[in-house]
C-alpha positions as CSV (number, residue, x, y, z in Angstrom):
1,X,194.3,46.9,59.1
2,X,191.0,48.5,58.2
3,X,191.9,51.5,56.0
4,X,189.3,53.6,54.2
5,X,189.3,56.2,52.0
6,X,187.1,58.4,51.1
7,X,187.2,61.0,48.3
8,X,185.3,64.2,48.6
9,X,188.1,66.4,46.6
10,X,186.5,66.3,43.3
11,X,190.3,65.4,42.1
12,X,191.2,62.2,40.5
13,X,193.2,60.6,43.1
14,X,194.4,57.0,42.9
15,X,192.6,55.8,46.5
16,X,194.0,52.2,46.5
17,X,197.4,53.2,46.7
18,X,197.0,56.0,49.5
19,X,195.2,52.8,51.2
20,X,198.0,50.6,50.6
21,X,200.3,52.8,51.7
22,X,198.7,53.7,54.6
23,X,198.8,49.8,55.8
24,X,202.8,49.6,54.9
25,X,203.1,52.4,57.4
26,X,200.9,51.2,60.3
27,X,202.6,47.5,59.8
28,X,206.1,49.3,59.5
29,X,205.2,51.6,63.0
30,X,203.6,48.0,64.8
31,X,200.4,48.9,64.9
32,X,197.5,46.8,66.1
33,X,196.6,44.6,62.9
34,X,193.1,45.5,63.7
35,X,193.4,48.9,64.1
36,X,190.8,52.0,61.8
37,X,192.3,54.5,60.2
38,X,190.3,56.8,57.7
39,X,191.8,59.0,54.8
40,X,189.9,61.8,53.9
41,X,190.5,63.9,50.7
42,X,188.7,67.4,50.6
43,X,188.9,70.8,48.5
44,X,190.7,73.7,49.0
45,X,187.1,75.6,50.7
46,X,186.8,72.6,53.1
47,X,190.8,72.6,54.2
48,X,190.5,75.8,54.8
49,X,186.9,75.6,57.1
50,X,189.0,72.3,58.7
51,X,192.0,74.6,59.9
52,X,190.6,77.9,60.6
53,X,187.7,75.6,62.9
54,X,190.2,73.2,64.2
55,X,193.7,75.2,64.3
56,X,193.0,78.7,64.4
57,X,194.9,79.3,61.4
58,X,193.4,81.5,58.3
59,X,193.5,79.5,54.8
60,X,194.1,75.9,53.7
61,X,196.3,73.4,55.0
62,X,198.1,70.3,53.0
63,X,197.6,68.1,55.5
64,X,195.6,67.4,58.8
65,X,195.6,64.7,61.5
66,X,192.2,64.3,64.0
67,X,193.4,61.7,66.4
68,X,190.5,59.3,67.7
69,X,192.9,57.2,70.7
70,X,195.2,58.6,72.3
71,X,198.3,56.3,70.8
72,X,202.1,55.9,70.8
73,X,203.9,53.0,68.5
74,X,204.4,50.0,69.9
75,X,201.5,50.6,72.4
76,X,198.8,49.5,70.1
77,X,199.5,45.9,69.7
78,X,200.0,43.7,72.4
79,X,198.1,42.4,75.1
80,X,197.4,37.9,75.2
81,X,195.1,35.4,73.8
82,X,193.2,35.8,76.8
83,X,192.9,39.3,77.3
84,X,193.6,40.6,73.3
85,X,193.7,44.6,73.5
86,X,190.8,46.2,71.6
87,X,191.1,47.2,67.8
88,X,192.0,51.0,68.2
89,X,190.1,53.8,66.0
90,X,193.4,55.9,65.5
91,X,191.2,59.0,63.6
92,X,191.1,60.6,60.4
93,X,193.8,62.2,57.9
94,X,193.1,64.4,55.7
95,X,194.2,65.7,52.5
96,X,193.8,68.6,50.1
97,X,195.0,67.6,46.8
98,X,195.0,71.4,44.7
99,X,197.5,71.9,48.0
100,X,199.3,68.7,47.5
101,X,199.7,69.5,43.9
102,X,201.3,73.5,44.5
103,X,203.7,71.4,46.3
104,X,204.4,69.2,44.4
105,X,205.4,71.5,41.7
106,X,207.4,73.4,43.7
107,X,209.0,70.6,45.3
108,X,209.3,69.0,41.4
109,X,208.3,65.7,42.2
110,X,204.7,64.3,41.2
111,X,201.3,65.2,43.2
112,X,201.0,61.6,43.9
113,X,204.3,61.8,45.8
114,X,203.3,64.5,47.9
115,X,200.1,62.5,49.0
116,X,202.5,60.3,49.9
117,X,204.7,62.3,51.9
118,X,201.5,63.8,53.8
119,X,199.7,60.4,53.9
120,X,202.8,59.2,56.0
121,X,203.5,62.5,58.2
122,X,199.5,62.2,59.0
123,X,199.8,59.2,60.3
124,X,202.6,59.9,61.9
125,X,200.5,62.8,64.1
126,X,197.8,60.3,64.6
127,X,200.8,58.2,66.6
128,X,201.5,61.1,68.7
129,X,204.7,62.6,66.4
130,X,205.1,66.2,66.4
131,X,207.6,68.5,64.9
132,X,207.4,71.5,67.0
133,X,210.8,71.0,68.6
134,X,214.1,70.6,66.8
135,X,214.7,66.7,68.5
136,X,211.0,65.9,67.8
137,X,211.6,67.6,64.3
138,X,214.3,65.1,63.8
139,X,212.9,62.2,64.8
140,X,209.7,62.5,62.8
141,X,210.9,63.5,59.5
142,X,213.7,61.2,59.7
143,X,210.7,58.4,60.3
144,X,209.2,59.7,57.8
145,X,211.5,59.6,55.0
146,X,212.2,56.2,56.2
147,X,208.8,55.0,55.5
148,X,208.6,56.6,52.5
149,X,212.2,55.2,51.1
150,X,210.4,51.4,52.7
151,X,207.2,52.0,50.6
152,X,209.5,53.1,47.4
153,X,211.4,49.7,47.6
154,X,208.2,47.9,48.0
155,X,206.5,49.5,44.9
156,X,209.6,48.6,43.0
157,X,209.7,44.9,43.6
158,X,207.7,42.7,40.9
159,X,204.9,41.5,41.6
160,X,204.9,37.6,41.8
């Protein structure tokens, strides 16, 4: 899994872990092993130029997801040793930490928890999960809390 991050916020954001993470949810969802994915961390000013451009919407956003491939889970991996399917480039997520952090507060757990929680439902988008319907609603925050409550009991184990 190629992962990067890249930190244009201005906030102190611990970038390993997001990347980390990010891997634990593409493994957990069967992703291709080879598969791009690119975190992106921006200011209030640019969240709010990336939603008002992108989804009409005045103001900032916590969290947005720009698809590259058009991808479900499951469909990425695959194919033979013959014929390998291509490494897919499954887009950007981006984050807006100052949002992250009013939600945090409100939600009283940790900002690094609620980069977390939008990490995961970004990605989630990028695999062609939406919430806009009550069933899909269901399914995709019930995914996500799994992943989250997987990536809790990894961070918890010792390291050997």
């Amino acid at each position: 899994m190629s992962v990067e991050v890249l930190n244009e916020s201005g906030d102190v954001v611990d970038e390993a872990t997001l990347s980390t993470l990010a891997t634990h949810v593409l493994d957990r969802m069967s992703v291709h092993p080879l598969a791009e994915l690119s975190i992106v961390l921006v200011d209030e000013a640019a969240m709010t130029e990336l939603h008002e451009k992108w989804m009409g919407e005045p103001g900032p956003t916590d969290v947005l997801a720009f698809p590259m491939d058009e991808l479900r889970p499951g469909h990425v991996s695959g194919g033979t040793e013959d014929a390998p399917v291509d490494p897919a480039l499954l887009g950007d997520v981006v984050l807006c930490p100052v949002i992250a952090g009013k939600q945090a507060a409100k939600a009283g757990h940790s900002a690094e928890d609620e980069l977390h929680l939008l990490c995961t439902h970004g990605i989630l988008h990028l695999l062609g999960y939406d919430h806009a319907e009550p069933e899909e609603h269901k399914e995709m925050f019930g995914l996500q809390a799994e992943l989250l409550a997987s990536w809790r009991e990894v961070r918890a184990q010792p390291s050997s």
